[in-house]
C-alpha positions in Angstrom: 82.4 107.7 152.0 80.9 105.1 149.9 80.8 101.6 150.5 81.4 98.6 148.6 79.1 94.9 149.0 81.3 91.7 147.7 79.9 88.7 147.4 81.7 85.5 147.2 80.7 83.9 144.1 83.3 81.4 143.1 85.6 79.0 145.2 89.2 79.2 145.4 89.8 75.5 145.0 92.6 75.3 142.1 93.8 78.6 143.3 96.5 79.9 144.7 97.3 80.4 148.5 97.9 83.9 147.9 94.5 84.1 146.7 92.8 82.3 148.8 94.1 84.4 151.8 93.4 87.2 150.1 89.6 85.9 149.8 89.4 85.4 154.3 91.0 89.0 154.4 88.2 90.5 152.8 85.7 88.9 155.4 84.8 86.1 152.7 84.7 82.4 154.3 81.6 80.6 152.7 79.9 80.7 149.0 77.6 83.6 148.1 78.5 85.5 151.6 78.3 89.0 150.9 80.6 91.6 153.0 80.2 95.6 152.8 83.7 97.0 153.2 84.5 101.0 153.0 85.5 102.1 149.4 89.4 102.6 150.1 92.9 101.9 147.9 93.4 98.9 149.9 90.1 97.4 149.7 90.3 97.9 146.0 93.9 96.6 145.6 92.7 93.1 147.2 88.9 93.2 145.2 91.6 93.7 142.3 93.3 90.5 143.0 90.7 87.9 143.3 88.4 90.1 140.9 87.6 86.6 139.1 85.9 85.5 142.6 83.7 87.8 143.9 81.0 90.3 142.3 81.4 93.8 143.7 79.0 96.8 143.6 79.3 100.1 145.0 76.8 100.9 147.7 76.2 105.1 148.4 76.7 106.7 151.8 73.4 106.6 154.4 72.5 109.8 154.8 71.6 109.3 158.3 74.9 107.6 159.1 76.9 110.9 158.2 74.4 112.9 160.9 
């Protein structure tokens, strides 16, 4: 399964709450963190949201994880 790395680029000041909650669910709490989450519907459905945020890019599978 593939993985995806977000990175917190922009605050949520001016925001909404919605967002900004959306933002600590994914693991985000400071400026330029960066989080790896696994690549699922959910995941995508919240990167979706705050798209406008965060930079995502899709990281492959270790090969030496799936052993």
């Amino acid at each position: 399964m593939a993985t995806l790395r977000i990175k917190y680029t922009k605050s949520t000041i001016g925001y909404s709450q919605s967002q900004k909650d959306t933002v600590l669910s994914l693991g985000l709490t400071k400026l330029n963190q960066v989080v790896e989450l696994p690549d699922t519907p959910s995941i995508r459905g919240m990167i979706f949201k705050v798209k406008h945020l965060v930079t995502v890019e899709e990281v492959a599978a270790n090969k030496e994880a799936s052993r």
